[in-house]
N, C-alpha and C positions, 0 to 999 in steps of 0.2 A: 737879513744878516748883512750887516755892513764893513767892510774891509776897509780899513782908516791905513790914509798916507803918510805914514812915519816918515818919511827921510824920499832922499833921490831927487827924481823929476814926477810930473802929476801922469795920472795916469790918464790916457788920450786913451779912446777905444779907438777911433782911427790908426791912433798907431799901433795898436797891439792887433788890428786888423789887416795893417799891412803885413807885420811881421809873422801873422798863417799866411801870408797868399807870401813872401818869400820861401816861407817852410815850404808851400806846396811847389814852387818854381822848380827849387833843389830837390825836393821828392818824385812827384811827378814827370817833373819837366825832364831834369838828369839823369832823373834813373830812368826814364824810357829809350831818351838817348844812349848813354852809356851802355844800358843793356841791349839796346839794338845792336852793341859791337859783337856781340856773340851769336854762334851759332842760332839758326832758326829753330833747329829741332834741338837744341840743349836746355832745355829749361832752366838746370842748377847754374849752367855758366848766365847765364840771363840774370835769374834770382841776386847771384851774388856779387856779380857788377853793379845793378840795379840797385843794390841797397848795400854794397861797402865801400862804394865810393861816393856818391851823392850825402847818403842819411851822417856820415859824421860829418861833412862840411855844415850841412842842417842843424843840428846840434850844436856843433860850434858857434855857429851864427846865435840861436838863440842865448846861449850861454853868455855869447858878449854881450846880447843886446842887454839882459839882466844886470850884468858888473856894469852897462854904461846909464842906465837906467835909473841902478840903485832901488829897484822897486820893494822891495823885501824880500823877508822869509814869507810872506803868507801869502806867496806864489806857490810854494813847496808843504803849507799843513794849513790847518784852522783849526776851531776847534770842532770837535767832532758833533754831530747832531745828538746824539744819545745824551749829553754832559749838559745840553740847552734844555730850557724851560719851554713846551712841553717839550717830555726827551722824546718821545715819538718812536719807541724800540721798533717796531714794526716796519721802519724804514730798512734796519738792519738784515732786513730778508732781501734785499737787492741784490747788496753784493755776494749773498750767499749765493744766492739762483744765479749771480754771474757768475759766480766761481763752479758750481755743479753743471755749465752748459758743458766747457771745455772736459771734464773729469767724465760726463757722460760718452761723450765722443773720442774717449782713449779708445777704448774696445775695436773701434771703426777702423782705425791707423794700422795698415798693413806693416807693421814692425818690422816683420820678419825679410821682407826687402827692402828696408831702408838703411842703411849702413850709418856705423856712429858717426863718419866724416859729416855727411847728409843733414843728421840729427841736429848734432851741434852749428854746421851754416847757418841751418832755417833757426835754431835759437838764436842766434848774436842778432841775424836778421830784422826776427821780429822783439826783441830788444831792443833794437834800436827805432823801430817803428814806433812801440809803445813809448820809449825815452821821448823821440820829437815831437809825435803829435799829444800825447799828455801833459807833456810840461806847453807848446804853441797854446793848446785849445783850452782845457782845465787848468793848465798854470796861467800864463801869461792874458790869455784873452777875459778868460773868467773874472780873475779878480779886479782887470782893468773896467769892464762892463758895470760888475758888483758896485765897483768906488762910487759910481755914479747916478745907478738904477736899483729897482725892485729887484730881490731874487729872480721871482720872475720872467724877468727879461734878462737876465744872468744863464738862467738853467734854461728859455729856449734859444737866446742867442747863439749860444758852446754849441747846443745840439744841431741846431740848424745848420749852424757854419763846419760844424764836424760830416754834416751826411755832406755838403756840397763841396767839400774838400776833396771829395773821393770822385765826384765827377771828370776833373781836369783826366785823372786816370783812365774812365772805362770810354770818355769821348777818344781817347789816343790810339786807346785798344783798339777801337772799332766797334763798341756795346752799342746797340740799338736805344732810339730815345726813351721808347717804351721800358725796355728793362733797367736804362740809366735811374727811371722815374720811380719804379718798385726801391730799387739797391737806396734812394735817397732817403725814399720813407724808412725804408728797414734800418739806416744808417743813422739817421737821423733819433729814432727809440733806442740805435746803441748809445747814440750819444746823450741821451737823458740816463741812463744807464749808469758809464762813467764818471756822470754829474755827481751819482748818488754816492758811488765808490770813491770818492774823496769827501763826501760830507760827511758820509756816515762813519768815515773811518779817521777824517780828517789827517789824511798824509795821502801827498799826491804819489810816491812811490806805489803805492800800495795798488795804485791806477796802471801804474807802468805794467807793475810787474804783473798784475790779473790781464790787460790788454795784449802784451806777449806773449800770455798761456795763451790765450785764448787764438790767438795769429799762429801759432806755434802751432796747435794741433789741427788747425784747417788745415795750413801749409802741408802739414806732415798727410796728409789724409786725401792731397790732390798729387797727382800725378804731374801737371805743369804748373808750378806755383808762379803766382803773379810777378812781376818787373816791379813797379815804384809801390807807392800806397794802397796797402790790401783796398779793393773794391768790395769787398766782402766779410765784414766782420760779424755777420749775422750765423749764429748757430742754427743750422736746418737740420739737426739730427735725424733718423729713420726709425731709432729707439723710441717706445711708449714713454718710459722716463724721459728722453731729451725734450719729448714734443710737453709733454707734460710741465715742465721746468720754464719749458718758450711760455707758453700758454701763462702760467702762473707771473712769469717776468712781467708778461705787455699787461697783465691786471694791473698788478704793483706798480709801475710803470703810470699807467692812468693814474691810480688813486695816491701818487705822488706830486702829480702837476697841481690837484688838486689841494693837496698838503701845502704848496708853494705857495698857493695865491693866498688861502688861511695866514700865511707864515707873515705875508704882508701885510695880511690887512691887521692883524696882532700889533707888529709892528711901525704900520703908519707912515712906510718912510715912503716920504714923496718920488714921483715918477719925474723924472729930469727928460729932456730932449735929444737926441742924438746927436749930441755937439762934440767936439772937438776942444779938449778942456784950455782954460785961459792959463796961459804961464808957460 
């Protein structure tokens, strides 16, 4: 699938690479800062430093870099996989099985002591988690990648660069290498995940707002919710249905990558070098 340069300036992966490792400066870097100003043992004052004062400087940044850019709309939709020659419906079970990890895991969320104040923080929160890093990694990186390369290298670049995004985080925290190295691989399947949640639905919101849920009822379901960039977007439910749901994911999930490289070789279009585009 080829993403054509209508207007703007050319798409550089370099630069759409720098502009995740800004996102993560202000993610990471400020929100652990910033949230260091709060109490040790408060978690919510932590959480909402952590991510109401860095994630909309983050956003904003990206926002401009788009108007300065000029890059398009087909940062924000494409068209959807279902509507392409072969439609390939059965792709459409991803973002299902993504949407039923989070729904599975309501039940888990101690409710009952979580106050509405509470509820709504970790909403806006991971909102805005979902807003930066879907529009950095699926919007802006993706389709810069796309312009130039295979599918392929499209849907493992995002993923790759989405699990190692989350490192700058759990190296700050203190997470051991060993468990930094699990969190990447698991990160790294949400992020072919997400890949699929804007193909198959072809609208990048639709990523935001499913990637939100999904932060939204981890958040809700831990007692000290994270500082910057969840380190953990991985649904580990206890429930037979959540594991069931996982399980059926990381199939789909394989027999997707597999889909990918079919999609190329259909298509024919040549693999380019990791260059730095002219212009």
């Amino acid at each position: 699938m080829t993403t054509l340069e209508t207007g703007g300036r050319p798409r550089n992966v370099w630069v759409a690479l720098g502009v995740v490792a800004v996102y993560i400066l202000f993610a990471a870097g400020l929100g652990n800062l910033v949230g260091a100003l709060a109490d040790e043992d408060d978690a919510v004052a932590q959480f909402a430093l952590g991510h109401l004062i860095p994630l909309p400087l983050a956003i904003g940044f990206l926002l401009l870099f788009l108007r300065w850019s000029g890059w398009g709309a087909d940062v924000w939709r494409e068209q959807p996989t279902p509507t392409l020659t072969p439609r390939r419906w059965w792709l459409v079970f991803i973002p299902v099985l993504a949407l039923l990890l989070p729904i599975s895991q309501l039940g888990e969320v101690p409710w009952a002591s979580r106050s509405a104040g509470f509820i709504a923080l970790i909403a806006l929160g991971t909102l805005m988690v979902g807003l930066g890093e879907e529009l950095a990694i699926r919007g802006i990186l993706l389709t810069a990648v796309r312009a130039r390369h295979r599918e392929i290298v499209a849907l493992l670049t995002t993923a790759v660069v989405f699990g190692a995004a989350h490192i700058p985080g759990s190296l700050i925290s203190g997470v051991p290498i060993a468990v930094i190295a699990v969190q990447f691989t698991a990160l790294t399947a949400v992020g072919v995940t997400y890949y699929w949640v804007r193909r198959v639905t072809g609208r990048l919101w639709i990523g935001i707002l499913l990637h939100a849920a999904t932060d939204w009822v981890l958040y809700l379901g831990d007692d000290t919710p994270t500082v910057s960039i969840g380190n953990d977007h991985e649904m580990t439910g206890s429930s037979w249905f959540a594991a069931t749901v996982q399980f059926l994911l990381w199939i789909a999930i394989a027999l997707s990558v597999i889909s990918v490289i079919r999609e190329d070789r259909r298509n024919k279009k040549p693999a380019t070098a990791l260059q730095p585009a002219v212009g």
